[in-house]
N, C-alpha and C positions, 0 to 999 in steps of 0.2 A: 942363646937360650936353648935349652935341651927340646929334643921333641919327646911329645907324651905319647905315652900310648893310646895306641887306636882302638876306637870302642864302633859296637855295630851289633846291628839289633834282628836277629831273625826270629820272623811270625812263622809259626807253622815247624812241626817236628815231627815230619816225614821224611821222605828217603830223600828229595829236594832240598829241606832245610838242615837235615843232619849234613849232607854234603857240604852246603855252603857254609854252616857253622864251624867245621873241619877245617876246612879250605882255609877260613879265618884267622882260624886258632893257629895254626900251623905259622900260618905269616905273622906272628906274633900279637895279633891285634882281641882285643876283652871283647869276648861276645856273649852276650845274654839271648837266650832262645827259650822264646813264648809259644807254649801248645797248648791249647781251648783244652782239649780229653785230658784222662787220669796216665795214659799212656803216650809213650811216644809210639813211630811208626807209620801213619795214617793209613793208606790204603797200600802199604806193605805189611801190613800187621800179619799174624798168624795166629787165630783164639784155636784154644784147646776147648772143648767141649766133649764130656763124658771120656775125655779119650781120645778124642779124636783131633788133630790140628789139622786144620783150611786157611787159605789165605782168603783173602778176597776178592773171590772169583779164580780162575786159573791164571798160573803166575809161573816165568822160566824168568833166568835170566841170561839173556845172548853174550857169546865170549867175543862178537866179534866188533861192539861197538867201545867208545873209548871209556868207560865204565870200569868195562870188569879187568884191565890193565892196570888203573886206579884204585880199586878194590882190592886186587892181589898184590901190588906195590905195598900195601899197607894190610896184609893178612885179614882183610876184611869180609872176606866172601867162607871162609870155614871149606870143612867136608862137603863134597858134592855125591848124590845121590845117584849110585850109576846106575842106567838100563839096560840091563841083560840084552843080551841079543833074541832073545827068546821072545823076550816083550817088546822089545821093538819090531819084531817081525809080523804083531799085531796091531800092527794099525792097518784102521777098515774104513773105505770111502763109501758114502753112501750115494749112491750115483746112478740116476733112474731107478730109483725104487728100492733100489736092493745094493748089497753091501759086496763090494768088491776089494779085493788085494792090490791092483794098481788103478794110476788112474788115467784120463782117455790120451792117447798118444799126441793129440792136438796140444793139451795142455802142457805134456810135456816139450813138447817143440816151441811155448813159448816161453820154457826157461832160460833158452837158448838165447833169447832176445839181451843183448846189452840193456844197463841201465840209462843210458844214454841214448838208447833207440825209443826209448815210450817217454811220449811227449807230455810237459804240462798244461798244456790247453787246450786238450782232449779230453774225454772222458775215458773211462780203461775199456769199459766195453765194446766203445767203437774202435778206439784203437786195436782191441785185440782180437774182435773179431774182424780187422784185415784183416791183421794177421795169420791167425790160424781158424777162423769161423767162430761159430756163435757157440758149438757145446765146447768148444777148448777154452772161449773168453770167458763164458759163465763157470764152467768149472772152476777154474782159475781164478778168478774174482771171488768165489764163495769159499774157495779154501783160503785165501789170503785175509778171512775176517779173522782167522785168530791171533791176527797181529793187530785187528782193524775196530772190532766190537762193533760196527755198524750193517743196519739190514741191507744194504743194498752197495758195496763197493764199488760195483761196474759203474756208477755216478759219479765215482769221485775222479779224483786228476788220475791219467795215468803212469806218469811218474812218480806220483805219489802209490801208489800200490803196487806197480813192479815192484820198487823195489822191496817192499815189505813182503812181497810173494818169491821172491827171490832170497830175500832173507830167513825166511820161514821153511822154507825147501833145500837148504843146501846140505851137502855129504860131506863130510859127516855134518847133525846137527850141530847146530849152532847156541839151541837155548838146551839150558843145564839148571841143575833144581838141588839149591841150599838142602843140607838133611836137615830136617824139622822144618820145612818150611821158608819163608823170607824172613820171618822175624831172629832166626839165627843171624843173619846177614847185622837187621835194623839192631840188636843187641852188641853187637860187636863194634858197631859205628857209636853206638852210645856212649860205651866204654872207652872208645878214642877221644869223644868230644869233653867225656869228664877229665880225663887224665889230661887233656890239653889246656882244661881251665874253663871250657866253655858251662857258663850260667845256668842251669839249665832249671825252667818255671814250666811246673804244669796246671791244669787247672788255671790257666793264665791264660783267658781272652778277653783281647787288648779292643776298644772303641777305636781308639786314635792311634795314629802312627805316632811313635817317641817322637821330640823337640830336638834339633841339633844332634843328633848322630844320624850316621846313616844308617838306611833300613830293608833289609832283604823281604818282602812278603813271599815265603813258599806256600800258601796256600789256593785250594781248587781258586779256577777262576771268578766264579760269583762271590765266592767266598773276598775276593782280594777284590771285586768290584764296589762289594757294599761296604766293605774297609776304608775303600779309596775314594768312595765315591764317585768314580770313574767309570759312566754307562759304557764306554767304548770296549770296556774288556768285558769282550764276547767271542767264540769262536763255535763251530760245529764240534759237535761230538758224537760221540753213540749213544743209543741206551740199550740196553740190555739183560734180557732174564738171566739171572744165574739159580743153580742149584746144585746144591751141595747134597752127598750120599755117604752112609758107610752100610756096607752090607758084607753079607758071610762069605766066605771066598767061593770060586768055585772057577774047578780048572776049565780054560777055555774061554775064561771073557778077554774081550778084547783090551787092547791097551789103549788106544785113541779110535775114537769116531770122528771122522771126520764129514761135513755134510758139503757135498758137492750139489745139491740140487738146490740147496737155502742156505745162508749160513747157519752154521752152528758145528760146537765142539765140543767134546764128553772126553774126557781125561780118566784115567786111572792114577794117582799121582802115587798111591802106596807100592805099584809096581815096583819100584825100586825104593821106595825109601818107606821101611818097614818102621821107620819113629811115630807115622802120621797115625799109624792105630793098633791095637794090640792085636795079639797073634790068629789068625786065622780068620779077620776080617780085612777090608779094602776100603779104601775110600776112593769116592768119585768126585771130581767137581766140573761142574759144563757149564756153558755160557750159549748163549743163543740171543742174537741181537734182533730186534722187534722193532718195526715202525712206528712212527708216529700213532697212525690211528690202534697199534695194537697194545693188547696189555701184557700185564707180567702172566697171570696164567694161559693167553697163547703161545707164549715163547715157551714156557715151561710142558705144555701136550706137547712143541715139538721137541724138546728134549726128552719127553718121556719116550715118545717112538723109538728116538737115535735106542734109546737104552733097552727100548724092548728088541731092534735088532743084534746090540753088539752084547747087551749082557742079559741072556734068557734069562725067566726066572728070577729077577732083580727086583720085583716088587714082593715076593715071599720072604728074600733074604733081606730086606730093609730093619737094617736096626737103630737107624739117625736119619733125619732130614733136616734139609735147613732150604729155602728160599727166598731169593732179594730182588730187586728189581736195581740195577746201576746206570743210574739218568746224567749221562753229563760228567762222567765222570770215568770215562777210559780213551782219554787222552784226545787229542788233537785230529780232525781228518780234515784233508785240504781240499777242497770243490777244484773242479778244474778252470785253470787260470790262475791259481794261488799256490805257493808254496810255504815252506815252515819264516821266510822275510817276510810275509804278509802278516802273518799273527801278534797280538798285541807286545809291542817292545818290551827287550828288560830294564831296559831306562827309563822311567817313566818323570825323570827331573824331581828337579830338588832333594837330591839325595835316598829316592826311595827305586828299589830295581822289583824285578818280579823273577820268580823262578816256578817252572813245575811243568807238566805236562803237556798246554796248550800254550806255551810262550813262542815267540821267535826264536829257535833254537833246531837244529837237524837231530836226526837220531829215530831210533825207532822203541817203543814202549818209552821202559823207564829211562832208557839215553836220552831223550828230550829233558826229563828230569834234570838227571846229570848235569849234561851241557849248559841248560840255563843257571844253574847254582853256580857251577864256577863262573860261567860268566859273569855272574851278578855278585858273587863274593870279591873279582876282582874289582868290579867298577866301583864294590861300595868302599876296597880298600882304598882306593886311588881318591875317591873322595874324603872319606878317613884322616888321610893324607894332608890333603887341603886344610879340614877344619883345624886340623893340630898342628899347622905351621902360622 
C-alpha cells in the first residue's frame, strides 16, 4: 500500500510557525497554518505608520546563532542595513549619572570570563561580583537586558546571562537589522511557505487542537496554555515599557543609549536604514524593563531621561509617538538552578509539540524560536509518519 502524504497542522504565523511550516513543506508533508490576526508575523511584524515602520519593540537579528545559516541557505534574510562607522562610534553608556564612551574596565574584565566559567546555580550578581566586584557585575548585568527585557538580571542564572552578555558585546557585532525592518525577513518566509504549498488561514483562531494529524502550537505561552489547557505551561518572563519615536534629525544624537545604572535601551534604528522614515527625520525605539510593582509610565520617565541625555532637544523635534507596555512576552529568562531543559517541553504527547520563545529549546531571542520549530516540525513529522503507515 502506498504511503500518503503527511499532513500537519500549525497554530500561530509567526517567526516560529512560519519556520516549522517551512521545515514541513520542504519534507514533503501538507501543512495548513492557522493565525487568529488579519496578518501574519506576530511579534516580528513591522507596521508602517504615517511613514514610519517599527518593529515591536527593538529587534536585530544575531548572525551567530543557527538561524540566520538557515535563513541565508534559503535567501531568506534580504538587504541588511549597514552602520556607518560614524554611528556606531556613538553608542553612549549611561553610568553614574552621566553618559560616557566606554564602559568601567571591571565590566570589561568579565568579558574575559569563558562561558563555561559562570555557573547555573548562582545568581550573575554574586557570581560576578567575585568576580570582578559589584560596579562591574551590576554594569554588566544592566547592559545585558538588551538581550534579557527583564528589570533586574543580576537575579537570574549566571549562565544564563553571561552568555547573552557575551553575546550582545562581541567584535564585530553580532546582531544586524533587515532593511525595512523584520517584516522584510517575515515576507520572504511567507512567500517560501506559499510556493511550497503551505495552507495558509488567517483570521483562523482555532478552540481545539485538529483530530488525528499532528500539531505544532507556535503561539505565546498562555496563549498555547488555554489552547491546551495545560496549567503547566508557564515560565518567567520580562515586562517591559517600550516606546517608540520619530523626530527631525539633528547632527550629533547619539546611536545607542545604553543604561548601565538600570536597565534600559534607546536605539536609533534609522541610522543606517534610511527605509524606516523619510528624509530628514529619525526614528527611535527603546525598551526599558520595569518591575512588577511598576507601571508602564515609570519605565517610560526613565526612558524619557536616557533620551533627554543622548538626544537634546528630542522633545521639540517629536513628530510621532507611540507607547506599549510588553507583559510576558519577550521570551524566556531562567532563575538560577534552571536552564532552557527545565522549560515546558516540545512534546507535549499525543501528537501536539510547542514551538516559540519560552519552550525547552537553547538560543538566544529569536533562536529559541528557531530551535523549537524545527524541533517540533521534526517530531510532528516522525509522527506524521506513523499515522500514514
Amino acid at each position: 500500500m502506498p504511503q500518503r502524504t503527511r499532513q500537519l497542522t500549525v497554530i500561530g504565523g509567526g517567526f516560529a510557525g512560519l519556520t516549522a511550516a517551512i521545515t514541513a513543506a520542504e519534507a514533503g508533508a501538507r501543512v495548513r497554518l492557522c493565525e487568529s490576526h488579519d496578518t501574519l508575523g506576530g511579534r516580528a511584524r513591522t507596521t508602517e505608520t504615517d511613514g514610519y515602520r517599527t518593529n515591536e519593540g527593538p529587534h536585530a537579528l544575531y548572525n551567530g546563532g543557527p538561524h540566520w545559516a538557515w535563513l541565508k541557505q534559503r535567501d531568506l534574510i534580504g538587504p541588511l542595513a549597514p552602520i556607518p562607522p560614524l554611528q556606531a562610534a556613538r553608542l553612549r553608556l549611561h553610568h553614574k549619572g552621566e553618559l560616557r564612551r566606554v564602559p568601567p574596565l571591571a565590566m570589561l574584565k568579565l568579558l574575559r570570563r569563558k562561558p563555561e566559567q559562570a555557573p547555573v546555580d548562582v545568581d550573575f550578581h554574586t557570581w560576578a561580583t567575585a568576580e570582578v566586584g559589584e560596579e562591574g557585575a551590576r554594569a554588566a548585568a544592566n547592559f545585558a537586558a538588551v538581550a534579557l527585557f527583564h528589570h533586574d538580571p543580576g537575579a537570574l542564572s549566571a549562565a544564563f546571562v553571561h552568555e547573552r552578555l557575551r553575546r550582545a558585546t562581541k567584535v564585530p557585532p553580532e546582531a544586524h537589522y533587515p532593511r525595512g525592518g523584520w517584516s522584510s525577513v517575515i515576507e520572504r518566509m511567507v512567500a517560501r511557505a506559499w510556493n511550497l504549498g503551505v495552507r495558509v488561514e488567517t483570521r483562523a483562531r482555532l478552540t481545539d487542537v485538529p483530530a488525528n494529524t499532528p500539531t505544532i502550537v507556535a503561539t505565546s505561552l498562555p496563549a498555547a496554555r488555554a489552547l491546551l489547557g495545560d496549567d503547566s505551561l508557564r515560565w518567567d518572563s520580562g515586562r517591559t515599557a517600550l516606546i517608540d519615536l520619530a523626530v527631525r534629525s539633528r547632527r550629533g544624537d547619539a546611536f545607542i543609549v545604553s543604561d548601565l545604572d538600570r536597565p534600559g535601551w534607546i536605539e536609533r534604528f534609522s541610522a543606517g536604514d534610511r527605509t524606516l522614515a523619510p528624509r530628514g527625520e529619525q526614528v527611535i525605539q527603546g525598551q526599558v524593563p520595569i518591575a512588577p510593582g511598576e507601571s508602564k509610565a515609570d519605565g517610560v520617565r526613565r526612558a524619557e531621561h536616557l533620551l533627554d541625555l543622548g538626544f537634546p532637544g528630542w522633545r521639540e523635534r517629536v513628530l510621532w509617538r507611540r507607547e506599549a507596555l510588553a507583559a510576558g512576552r519577550t521570551g524566556a529568562v531562567d532563575r538560577p538552578g534552571t536552564t532552557w531543559r527545565d522549560r515546558p517541553a516540545i512534546d507535549r504527547g499525543n501528537g501536539v509539540y510547542l514551538a516559540g520563545d519560552q519552550v525547552a529549546a537553547p538560543g538566544v531571542l529569536s533562536e529559541v524560536s528557531f530551535t523549537s520549530a524545527i524541533e517540533a516540525a521534526t517530531l510532528a513529522l516522525r509522527a506524521g509518519h506513523r499515522i500514514a503507515a
